[in-house]
N, C-alpha and C positions, 0 to 999 in steps of 0.2 A: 348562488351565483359564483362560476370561476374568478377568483380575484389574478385582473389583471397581472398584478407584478410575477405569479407564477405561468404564467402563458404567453411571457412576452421573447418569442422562440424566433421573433425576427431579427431579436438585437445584431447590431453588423461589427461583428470583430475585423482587425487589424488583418486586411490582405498580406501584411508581409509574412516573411516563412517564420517555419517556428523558429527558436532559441538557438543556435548553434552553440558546440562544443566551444567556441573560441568566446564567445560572445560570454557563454555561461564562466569560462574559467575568469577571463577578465576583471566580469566585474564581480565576482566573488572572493577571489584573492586578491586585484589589486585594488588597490583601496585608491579614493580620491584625491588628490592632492589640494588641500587649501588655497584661497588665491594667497592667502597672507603668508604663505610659505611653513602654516603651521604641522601637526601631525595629520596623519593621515585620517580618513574620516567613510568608513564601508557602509554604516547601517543606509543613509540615502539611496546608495547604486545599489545596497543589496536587492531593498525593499520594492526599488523598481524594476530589479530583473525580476522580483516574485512575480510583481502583477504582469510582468512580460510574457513568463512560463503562462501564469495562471489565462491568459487572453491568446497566448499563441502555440500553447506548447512547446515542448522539446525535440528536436532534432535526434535521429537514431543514437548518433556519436554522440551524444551532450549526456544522454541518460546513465553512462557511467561515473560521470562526473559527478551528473545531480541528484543523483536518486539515492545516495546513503546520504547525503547530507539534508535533504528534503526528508525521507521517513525517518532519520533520527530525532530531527527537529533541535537539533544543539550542535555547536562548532568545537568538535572534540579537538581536546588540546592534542599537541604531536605526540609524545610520549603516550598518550593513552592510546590515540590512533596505532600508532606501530606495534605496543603490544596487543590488540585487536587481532592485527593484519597476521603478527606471526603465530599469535594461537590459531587462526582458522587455519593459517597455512600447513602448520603440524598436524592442525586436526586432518586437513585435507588428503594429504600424505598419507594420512592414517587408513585414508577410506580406499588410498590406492592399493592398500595391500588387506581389504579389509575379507576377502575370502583366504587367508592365512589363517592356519590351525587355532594357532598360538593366536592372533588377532582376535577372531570372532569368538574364542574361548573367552577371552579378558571381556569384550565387548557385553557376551550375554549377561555375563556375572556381574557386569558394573552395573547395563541395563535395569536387571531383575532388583539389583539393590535401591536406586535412583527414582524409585516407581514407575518403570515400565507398566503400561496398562498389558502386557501382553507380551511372548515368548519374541527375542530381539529379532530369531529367525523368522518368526511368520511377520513381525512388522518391515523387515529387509523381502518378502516375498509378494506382500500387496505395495510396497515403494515398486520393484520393479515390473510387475504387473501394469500398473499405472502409466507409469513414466514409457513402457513401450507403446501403450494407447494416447501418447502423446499427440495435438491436436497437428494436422500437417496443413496447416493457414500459412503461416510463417515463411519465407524460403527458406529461412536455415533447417526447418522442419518438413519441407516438401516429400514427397513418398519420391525415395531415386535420388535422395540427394546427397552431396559426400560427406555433408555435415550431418545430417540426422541421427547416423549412430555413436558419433561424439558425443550431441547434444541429448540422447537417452540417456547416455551413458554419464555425463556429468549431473545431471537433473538427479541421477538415482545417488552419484554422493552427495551430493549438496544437500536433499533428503534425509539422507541417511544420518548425515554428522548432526545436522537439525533434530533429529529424533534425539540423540545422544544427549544430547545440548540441552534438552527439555523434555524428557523425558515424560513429562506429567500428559504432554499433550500429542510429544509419540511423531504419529503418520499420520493423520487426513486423508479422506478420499477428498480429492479437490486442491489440496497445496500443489500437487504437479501444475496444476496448471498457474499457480500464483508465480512458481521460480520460473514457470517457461520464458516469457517477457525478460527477468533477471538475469537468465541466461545470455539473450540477444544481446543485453544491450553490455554485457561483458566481456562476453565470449565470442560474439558473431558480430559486434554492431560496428567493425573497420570493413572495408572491402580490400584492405590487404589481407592476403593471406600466409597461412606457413602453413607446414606438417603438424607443428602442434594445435595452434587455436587462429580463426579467422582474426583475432585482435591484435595478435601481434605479440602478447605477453605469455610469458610461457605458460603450459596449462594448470600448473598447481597455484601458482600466486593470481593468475585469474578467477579459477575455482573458487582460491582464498577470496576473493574480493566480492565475489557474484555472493560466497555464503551471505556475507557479512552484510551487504546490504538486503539478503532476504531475510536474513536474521532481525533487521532493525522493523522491516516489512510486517514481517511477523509480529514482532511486539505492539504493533497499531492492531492485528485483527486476532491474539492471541485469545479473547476472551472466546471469541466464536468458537471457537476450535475444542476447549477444552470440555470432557466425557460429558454426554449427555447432549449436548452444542442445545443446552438452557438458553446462552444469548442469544443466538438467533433466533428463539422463541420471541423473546426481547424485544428485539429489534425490526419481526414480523409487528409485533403489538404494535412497535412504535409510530409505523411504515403506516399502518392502519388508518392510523389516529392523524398522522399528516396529510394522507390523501383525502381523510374525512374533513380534514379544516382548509385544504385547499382547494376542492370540489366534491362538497355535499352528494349533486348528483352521480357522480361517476361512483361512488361510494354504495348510491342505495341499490343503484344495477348491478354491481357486485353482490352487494348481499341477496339480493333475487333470484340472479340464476347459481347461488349457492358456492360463490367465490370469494366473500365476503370476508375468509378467516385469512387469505393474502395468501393462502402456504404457498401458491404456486410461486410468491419471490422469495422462496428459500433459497435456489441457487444462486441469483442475482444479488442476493446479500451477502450470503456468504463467499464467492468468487469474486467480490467488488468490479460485476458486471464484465466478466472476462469474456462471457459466452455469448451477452445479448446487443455485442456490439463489436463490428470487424475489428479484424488484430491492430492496427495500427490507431483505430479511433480509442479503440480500450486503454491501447498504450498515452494517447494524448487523455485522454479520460485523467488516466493517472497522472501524469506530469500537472495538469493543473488540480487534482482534488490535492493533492502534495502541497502546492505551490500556494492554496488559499488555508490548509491546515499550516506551513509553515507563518503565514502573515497574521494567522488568528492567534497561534502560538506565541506569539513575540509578542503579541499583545497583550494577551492573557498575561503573561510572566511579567511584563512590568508594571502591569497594574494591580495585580496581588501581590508583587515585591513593595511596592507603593505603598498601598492598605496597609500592609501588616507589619510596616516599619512606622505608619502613623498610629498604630492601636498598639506600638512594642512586642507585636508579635514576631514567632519564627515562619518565614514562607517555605511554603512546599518546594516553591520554584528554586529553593537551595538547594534540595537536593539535586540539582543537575553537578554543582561542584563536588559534592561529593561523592557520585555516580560517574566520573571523570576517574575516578581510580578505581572504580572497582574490574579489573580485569575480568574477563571473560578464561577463569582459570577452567569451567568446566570442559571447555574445547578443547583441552589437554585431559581429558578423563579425566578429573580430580573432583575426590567430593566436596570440595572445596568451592566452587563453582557456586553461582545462585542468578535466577533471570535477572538482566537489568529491571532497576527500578524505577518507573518512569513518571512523569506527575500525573496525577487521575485525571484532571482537566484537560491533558496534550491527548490519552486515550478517547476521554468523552467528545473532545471536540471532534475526535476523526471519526468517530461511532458515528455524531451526526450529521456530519459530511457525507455519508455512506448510505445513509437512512435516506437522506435527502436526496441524495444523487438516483436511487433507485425510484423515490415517489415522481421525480421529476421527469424518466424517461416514462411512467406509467403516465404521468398527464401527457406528454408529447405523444401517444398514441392514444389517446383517450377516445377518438374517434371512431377508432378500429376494436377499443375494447367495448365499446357501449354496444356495438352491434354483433357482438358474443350472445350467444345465446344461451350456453354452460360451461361449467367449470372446465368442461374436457377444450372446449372450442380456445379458453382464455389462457390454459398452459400452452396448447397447440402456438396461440397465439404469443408466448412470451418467450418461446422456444426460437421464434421465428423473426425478431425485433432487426435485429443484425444491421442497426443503423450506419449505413457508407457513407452518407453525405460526406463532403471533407468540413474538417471545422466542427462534427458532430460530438466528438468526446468535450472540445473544451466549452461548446454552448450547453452539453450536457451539466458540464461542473459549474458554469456558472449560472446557471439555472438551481443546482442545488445550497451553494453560494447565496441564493436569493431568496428559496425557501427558508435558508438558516435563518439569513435576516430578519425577514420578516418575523418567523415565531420571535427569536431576541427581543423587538423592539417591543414585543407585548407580553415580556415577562421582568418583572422588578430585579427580578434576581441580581445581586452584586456582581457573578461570572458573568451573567449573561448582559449585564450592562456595558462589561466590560466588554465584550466581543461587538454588542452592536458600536460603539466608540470607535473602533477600530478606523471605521473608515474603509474599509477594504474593496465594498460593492457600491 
């Protein structure tokens, strides 16, 4: 039997609009004023713009605002922010001149040292490959439009500096489509315009900004990515095993007409549903699976900051203070440079956000899969998902939000105690 609490796909979200920019900066930076006239007081207005995001999504313009702060999961101090902003910015610079002799000389030879899985030129030939098969959904992406070749064209450095930057993990077939979104809501997401970029900022320090928040992007889906893409294997398992515990039946029809091993949601894992869900529901998709990893996050870290000060222990969740200084030197080509390092718990929780979010759009068509007859009928079928309803990405997330729950509340575990506590769902 379906257990109700994952098929309850009628739930009635908030008819207002999503989040607005103004709405988001507000009550993120200004803090509440006490009635007693004491200090200022953010965590309450933060916590209720998450669930805002997480139930309304974000607004085009708001997504520049909130999306390095939501996939960093931490409120980097200024200092650290600034030197961030002007390593991407140099880096970016760098990428403007980066078919220069003398450039892409330095470039191979840093690459080739760094562990490049591969010659820097043929990973700069399948970037740009890519990035011209750009999807044209978007309008700033439409076939004929005056932005497209801007938007190829910064996609391929944003890319490119990315490769530089991590080198272990290089180019992906598939990150083009992850910075596209990054793109918009940086570079295209004002409807003023200029010569340089539809946002209004010039295009190196927008560039800079767009890297920097796919770079943080990155660090949530970085295991996927790296040779051999193991995790996804992982995370197919996992995918398995929660659609098995959330409808048995749908499960054994799978494995009948010989679909059973899930591979056909390799892409939907791996692209965090870019493809099986129109451009704008993907983007609300995102805004709230962000927005319930940011509220599980802030949970998590006070309650194993908690724990481990009543046992005398050191918490992991320190290292965010001391991950506050470690500069991003390698955006400056230095071998110096090392990936941030982020708590295991902030990754695992978004792993199973993502797991979930994918099991959950497979039960909202469970109907249309049962009456597959083979493997071939059921990729056909997941190729074709492309859910428009409006309100579809974030009943999407909150749906996977509810799968999460659910497993939590019937696992002992101290993390996972701590998550279901939250209160979130």
């Amino acid at each position: 039997m379906v257990l109700n609490v994952w098929h309850k796909r009628s739930r009635v979200f908030p008819s207002a609009a999503p989040v607005d920019a103004a709405a988001w900066t507000n009550a993120w930076t200004c803090g509440v004023r006490c009635s007693d006239g004491g200090s200022e007081r953010k965590g309450d207005e933060r916590t209720k713009l998450l669930r805002q995001v997480a139930e309304r999504g974000l607004c085009r313009d708001a997504r520049r605002h909130a999306w390095m702060v939501l996939s960093s999961c931490m409120p980097a101090a200024d200092e650290y922010a600034d030197s961030m902003q002007l390593a991407a910015s140099n880096g970016m610079q760098m990428m403007c001149q980066i078919n220069a002799d003398s450039i892409h000389a330095a470039l191979t030879e840093w690459y080739r040292k760094h562990g490049g899985t591969e010659e820097w030129a043929f990973t700069l030939q399948r970037i740009n490959t890519d990035t011209a098969r750009l999807t044209h959904e978007p309008e700033f992406l439409a076939s004929g439009s005056a932005t497209r070749a801007q938007a190829v064209a910064s996609s391929s450095r944003v890319l490119a500096l990315y490769s530089l930057c991590d080198p272990t993990v290089g180019y992906c077939q598939g990150m083009s489509d992850l910075v596209a979104p990054v793109l918009e809501a940086y570079l295209f997401s004002s409807r003023d315009t200029n010569s340089d970029t539809s946002s209004g900022v010039p295009g190196p320090e927008a560039e800079a900004q767009a890297f920097l928040c796919f770079w943080h992007i990155m660090q949530l889906l970085r295991r996927s990515f790296l040779s051999g893409l193991v995790a996804v294997h992982e995370d197919i398992a996992a995918l398995r095993d929660l659609v098995c515990e959330a409808d048995p039946t749908l499960k054994r029809h799978l494995e009948t007409i010989n679909a059973g091993g899930f591979e056909f949601a390799f892409q939907m894992l791996l692209l965090l549903l870019r493809r099986e869900l129109q451009w704008e529901q993907a983007n609300q998709l995102w805004d709230a699976l962000l927005a319930w990893h940011q509220l599980l996050h802030v949970r998590l870290a006070a309650e194993c900051d908690s724990q481990c000060h009543c046992r005398g222990e050191t918490c992991v969740a320190e290292d965010n203070a001391a991950f506050q200084h470690e500069y991003l030197s390698v955006l400056m080509v230095s071998s110096a440079g090392c990936v941030p390092r982020y708590p295991s718990y902030s990754r695992d929780v978004f792993r199973e956000l993502r797991i979930a979010a994918a099991a959950a759009l497979l039960l909202a068509h469970r109907t249309q899969l049962l009456k597959c007859t083979s493997v071939e009928a059921v990729v056909q079928l997941a190729n074709q998902f492309h859910d428009t309803a409006p309100g579809s990405g974030v009943k999407l997330a909150y749906d996977a939000a509810s799968l999460m729950q659910h497993r939590i509340q019937g696992k002992p575990d101290a993390r996972d105690a701590a998550t279901a506590s939250c209160g979130c769902i």
